[in-house]
C-alpha positions as CSV (number, residue, x, y, z in Angstrom):
1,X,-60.7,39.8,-5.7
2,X,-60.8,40.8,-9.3
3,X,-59.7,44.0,-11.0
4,X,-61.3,45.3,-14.2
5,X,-59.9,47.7,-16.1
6,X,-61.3,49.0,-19.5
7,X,-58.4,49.6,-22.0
8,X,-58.7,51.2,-26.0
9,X,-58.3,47.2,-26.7
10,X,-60.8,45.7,-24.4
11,X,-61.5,44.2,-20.6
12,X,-58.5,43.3,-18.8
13,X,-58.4,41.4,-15.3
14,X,-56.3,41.7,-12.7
15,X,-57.1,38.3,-10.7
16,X,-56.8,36.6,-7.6
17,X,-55.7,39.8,-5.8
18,X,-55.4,40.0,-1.7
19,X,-54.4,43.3,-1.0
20,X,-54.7,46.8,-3.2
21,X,-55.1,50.2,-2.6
22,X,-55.8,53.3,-5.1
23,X,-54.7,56.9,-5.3
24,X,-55.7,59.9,-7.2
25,X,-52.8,60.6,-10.0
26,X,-51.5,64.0,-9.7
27,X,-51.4,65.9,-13.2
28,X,-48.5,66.5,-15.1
29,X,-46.1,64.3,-17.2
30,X,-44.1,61.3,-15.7
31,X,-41.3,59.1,-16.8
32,X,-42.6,55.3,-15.8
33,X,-39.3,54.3,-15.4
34,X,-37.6,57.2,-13.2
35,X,-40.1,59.2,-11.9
36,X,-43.3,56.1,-10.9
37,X,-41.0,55.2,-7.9
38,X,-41.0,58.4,-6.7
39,X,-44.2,59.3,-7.0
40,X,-45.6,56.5,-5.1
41,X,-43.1,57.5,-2.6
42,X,-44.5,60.6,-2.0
43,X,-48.0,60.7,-3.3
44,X,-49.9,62.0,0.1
45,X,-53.1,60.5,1.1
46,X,-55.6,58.0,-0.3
47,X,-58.0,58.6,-3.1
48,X,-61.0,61.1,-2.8
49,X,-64.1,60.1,-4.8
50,X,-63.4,59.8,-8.1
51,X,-64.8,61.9,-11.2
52,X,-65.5,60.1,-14.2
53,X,-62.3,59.5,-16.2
54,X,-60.2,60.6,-13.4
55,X,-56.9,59.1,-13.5
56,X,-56.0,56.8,-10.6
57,X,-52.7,55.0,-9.4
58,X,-53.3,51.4,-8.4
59,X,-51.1,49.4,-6.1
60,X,-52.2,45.5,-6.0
61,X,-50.4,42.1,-4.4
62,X,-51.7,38.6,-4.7
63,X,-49.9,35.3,-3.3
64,X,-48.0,34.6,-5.7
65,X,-46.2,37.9,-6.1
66,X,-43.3,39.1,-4.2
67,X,-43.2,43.0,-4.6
68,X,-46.5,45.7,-5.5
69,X,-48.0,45.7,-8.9
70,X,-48.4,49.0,-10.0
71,X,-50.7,50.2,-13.1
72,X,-51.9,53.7,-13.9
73,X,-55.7,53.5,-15.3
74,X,-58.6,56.1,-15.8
75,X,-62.3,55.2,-13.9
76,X,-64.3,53.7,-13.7
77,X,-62.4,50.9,-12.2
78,X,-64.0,48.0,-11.1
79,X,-63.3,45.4,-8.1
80,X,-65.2,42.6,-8.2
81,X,-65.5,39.5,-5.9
82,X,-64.4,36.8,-6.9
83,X,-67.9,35.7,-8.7
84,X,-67.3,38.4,-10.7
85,X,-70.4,41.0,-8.9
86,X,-68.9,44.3,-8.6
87,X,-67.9,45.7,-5.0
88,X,-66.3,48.9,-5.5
89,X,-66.7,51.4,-8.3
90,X,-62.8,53.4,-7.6
């Protein structure tokens, strides 16, 4: 699978992913360093449908990667097959 996120510079693509999952972002101001960790931790429950430019915490894995990938993006998300067709709108 392929995730595409649209940043203030462009496209950029996540690739070759086997396993993510998504969660709503909670408001409020975080430290990426101290305070990601814990908020992953203890973020309850998985993401309700998203409203436009809604800010969502994404959790990905692929092969060749030993621990989560984390990034912090605002929808619309996209995750695409890997032809590139869209499957999920998060």
């Amino acid at each position: 699978m392929i995730l595409k996120i649209e940043t203030s510079s462009g496209w950029v693509f996540y690739d070759e992913i086997d396993c993510l999952s998504y969660r709503n972002f909670p408001s409020g101001e975080y430290d990426a360093e101290t305070d990601l960790k814990e908020l992953i931790d203890h973020t309850e429950g998985w993401a309700k449908p998203c409203l436009e430019n809604q800010k969502r915490l994404i959790s990905f894995m692929n092969k060749n990667q030993s621990e989560e990938s984390f990034v912090v993006a605002y929808s619309p998300i996209y995750l695409l097959n890997n032809e590139g067709k869209t499957i999920e709108r998060i």
